[in-house]
N, C-alpha and C positions, 0 to 999 in steps of 0.2 A: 776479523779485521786485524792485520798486521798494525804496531804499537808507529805510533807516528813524534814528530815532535812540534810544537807551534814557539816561535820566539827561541827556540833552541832548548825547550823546557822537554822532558819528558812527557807522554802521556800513555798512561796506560790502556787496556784492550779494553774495561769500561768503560771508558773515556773519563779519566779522574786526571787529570793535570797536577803536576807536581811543580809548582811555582817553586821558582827562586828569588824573592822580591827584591835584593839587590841587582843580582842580576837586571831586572824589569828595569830597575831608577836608573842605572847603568845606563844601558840603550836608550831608553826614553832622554837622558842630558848629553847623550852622545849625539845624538840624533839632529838634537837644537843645536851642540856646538857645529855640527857637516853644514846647516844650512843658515850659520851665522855670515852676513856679510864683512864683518871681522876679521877673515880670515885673508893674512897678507895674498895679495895677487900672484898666479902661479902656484899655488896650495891646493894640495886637495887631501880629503879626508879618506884615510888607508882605507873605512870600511863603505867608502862609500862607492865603491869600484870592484865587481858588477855590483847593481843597483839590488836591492832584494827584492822579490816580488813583493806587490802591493798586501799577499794576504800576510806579510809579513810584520808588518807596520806597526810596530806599536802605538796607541794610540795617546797622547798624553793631553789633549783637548776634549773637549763633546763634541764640537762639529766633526772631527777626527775618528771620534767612539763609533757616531750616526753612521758616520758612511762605512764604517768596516765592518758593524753590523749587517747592517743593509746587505754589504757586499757579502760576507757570508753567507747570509740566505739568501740569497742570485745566487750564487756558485752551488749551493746545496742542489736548490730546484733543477740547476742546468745535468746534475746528473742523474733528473729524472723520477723525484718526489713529486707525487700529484698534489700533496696540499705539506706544508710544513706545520704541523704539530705533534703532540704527543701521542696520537694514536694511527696515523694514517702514514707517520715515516716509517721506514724499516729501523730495527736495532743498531744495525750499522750506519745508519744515514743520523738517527738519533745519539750517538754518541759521539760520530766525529762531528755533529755541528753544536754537541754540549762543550765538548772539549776545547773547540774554538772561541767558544763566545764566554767560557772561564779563564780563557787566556787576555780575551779581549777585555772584558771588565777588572780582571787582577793587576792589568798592564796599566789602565786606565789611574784605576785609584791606589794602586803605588806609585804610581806618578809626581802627585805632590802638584798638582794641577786644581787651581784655585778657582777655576772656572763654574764648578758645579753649585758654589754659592750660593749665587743669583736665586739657586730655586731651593734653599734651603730655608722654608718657612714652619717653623712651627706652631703649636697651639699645646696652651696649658691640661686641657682637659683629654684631649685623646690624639694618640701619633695621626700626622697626615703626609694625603698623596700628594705630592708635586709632577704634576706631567710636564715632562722633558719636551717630547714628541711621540707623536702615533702614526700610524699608518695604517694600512691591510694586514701588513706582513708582522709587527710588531710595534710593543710602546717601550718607551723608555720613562721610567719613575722615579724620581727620589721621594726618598721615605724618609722623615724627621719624625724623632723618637724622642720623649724629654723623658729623663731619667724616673724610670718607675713603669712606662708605659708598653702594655705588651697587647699584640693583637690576641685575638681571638682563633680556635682553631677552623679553619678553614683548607678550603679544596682550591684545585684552578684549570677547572671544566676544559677537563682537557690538553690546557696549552703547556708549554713549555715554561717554566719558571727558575730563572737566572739572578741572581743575587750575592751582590759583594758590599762590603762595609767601608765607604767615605771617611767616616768619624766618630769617633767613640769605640766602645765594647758594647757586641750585642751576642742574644744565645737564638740559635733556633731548638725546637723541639718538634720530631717528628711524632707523632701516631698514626697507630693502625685502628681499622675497625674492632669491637671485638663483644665476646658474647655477652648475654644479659647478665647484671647482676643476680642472685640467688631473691627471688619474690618479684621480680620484675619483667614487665611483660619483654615476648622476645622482639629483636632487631628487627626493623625493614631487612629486606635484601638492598644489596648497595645498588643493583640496577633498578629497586624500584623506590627509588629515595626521591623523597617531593618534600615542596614544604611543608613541614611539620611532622615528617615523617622520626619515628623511633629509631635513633645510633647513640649507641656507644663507642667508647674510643677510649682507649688509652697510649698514655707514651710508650714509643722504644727507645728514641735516639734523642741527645742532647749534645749540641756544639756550641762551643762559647767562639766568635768571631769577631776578630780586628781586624783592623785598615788594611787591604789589600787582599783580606782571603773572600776568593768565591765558590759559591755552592750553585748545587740543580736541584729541582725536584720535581716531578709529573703525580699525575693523580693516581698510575700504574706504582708508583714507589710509595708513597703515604702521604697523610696530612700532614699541617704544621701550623706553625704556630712561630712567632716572632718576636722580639719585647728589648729591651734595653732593661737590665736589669743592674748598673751601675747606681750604687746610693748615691740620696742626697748629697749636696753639697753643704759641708760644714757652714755657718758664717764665717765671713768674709774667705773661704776658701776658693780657688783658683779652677777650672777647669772646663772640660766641653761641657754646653748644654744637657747633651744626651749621645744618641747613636745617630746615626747618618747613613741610610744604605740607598744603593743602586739597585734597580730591580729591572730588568728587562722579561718581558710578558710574546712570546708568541704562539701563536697569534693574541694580539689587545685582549683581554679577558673584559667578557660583556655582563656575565650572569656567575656567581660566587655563593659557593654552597657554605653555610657557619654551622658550626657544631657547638653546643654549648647547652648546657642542662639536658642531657639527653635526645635531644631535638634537632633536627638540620631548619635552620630558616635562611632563604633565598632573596638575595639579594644585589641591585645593579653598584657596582662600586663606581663611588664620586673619585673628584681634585678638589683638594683644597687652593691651588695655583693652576696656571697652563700657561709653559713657557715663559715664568717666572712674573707673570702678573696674579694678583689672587681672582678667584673668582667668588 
């Protein structure tokens, strides 16, 4: 696949998008000043002549995010994906719609768009889910993190998983499978992994991530794992809560495989909120 560009950003042939997040807040307050009715009579905005296509659009709302998601995977299927996930797209069908929708989420929360609030609920005792919205095709999440809190290593049965940082500092950590320790019994096979099934796993990759940077990851690339790992807060010291991230899920992930003391147990992932009421 020839290297394409989304927002005028770069992306490369693995589909890894090279954000410019000035750039991003640029466009995104340019954008609002073209469709200001402010603008003396007889004016018009230089960039707003021709119009850019819609998959251009930065998106600096959620109802904004929703539909240009959406619209990505419409355009993806139209050319001819039978199901959009991580195992059933082609390489190339999987990479220019990862590259899109880390353009879409980067665009998003360098925005500076206060909107995603609303569903920003946390809890003391363990990070939780805020569902945005769901559908067939995908969901959208926020993920509140209070400083110290880090998920557990898990899979995502397949689908496509998209992720960028709202607020705060957060790290991901990826692992792989890997073999027994020396006196220990050996691993399932990863195709015949059930609950309670015997894995191992160790880290390879560790990213620390701020506001505006997004990532991919499929169950074909590794596990991972997620955490706010920003200290306490001094007394009377000043700052976020915790981390604050976006997650987009395609397809909705129904069934989540966890790794932890050598073991996979199987499990349906909750919300703590749905569209910003708790449940």
């Amino acid at each position: 696949m020839s290297p394409v560009t989304i927002f005028n950003m770069p992306i490369t042939e693995d589909g890894v998008v090279i954000v410019d997040r000035k750039q991003l807040v640029d466009a995104a307050e340019h954008k609002h000043a073209c469709a200001s009715p402010a603008l003396p009579e007889g004016t018009t905005c230089a960039a707003a002549a021709p119009a850019p296509p819609a998959t251009a659009s930065a998106p600096n709302s959620m109802p904004e995010l929703l539909k240009a998601l959406q619209q990505a995977i419409d355009e993806e299927k139209a050319t001819g994906q039978v199901a959009i996930n991580a195992v059933d797209q082609t390489p190339e069908s999987t990479a220019r719609l990862s590259a899109r929708v880390q353009a879409l989420l980067s665009a998003y929360t360098s925005s500076n768009s206060g909107d995603w609030q609303r569903y920003a609920m946390f809890n003391d005792i363990h990070y939780v889910r805020n569902l945005v919205e769901s559908n067939d095709d995908f969901e959208l999440i926020v993920l509140c993190w209070s400083r110290g809190q880090v998920s557990r290593v898990h899979n995502h049965a397949n689908a496509h998983c998209w992720l960028a940082v709202l607020d705060g500092e957060m790290r991901e950590t990826q692992f792989q499978r890997a073999p027994a320790p020396p006196g220990c019994p050996a691993p399932d096979a990863e195709d015949a992994e059930r609950d309670g099934s015997t894995v191992y796993v160790e880290p390879t990759k560790v990213s620390d991530m701020r506001v505006g940077d997004a990532g991919y990851i499929n169950d074909s690339l590794a596990l991972h794992n997620v955490g706010c790992y920003m200290p306490a807060l001094a007394p009377g010291e000043q700052g976020p809560r915790g981390g604050v991230t976006l997650h987009c899920y395609a397809p909705p992930i129904r069934r989540v495989k966890i790794y932890e003391d050598s073991k996979v147990t199987e499990r349906v992932p909750g919300y703590y909120s749905k569209g910003g009421e708790r449940v």
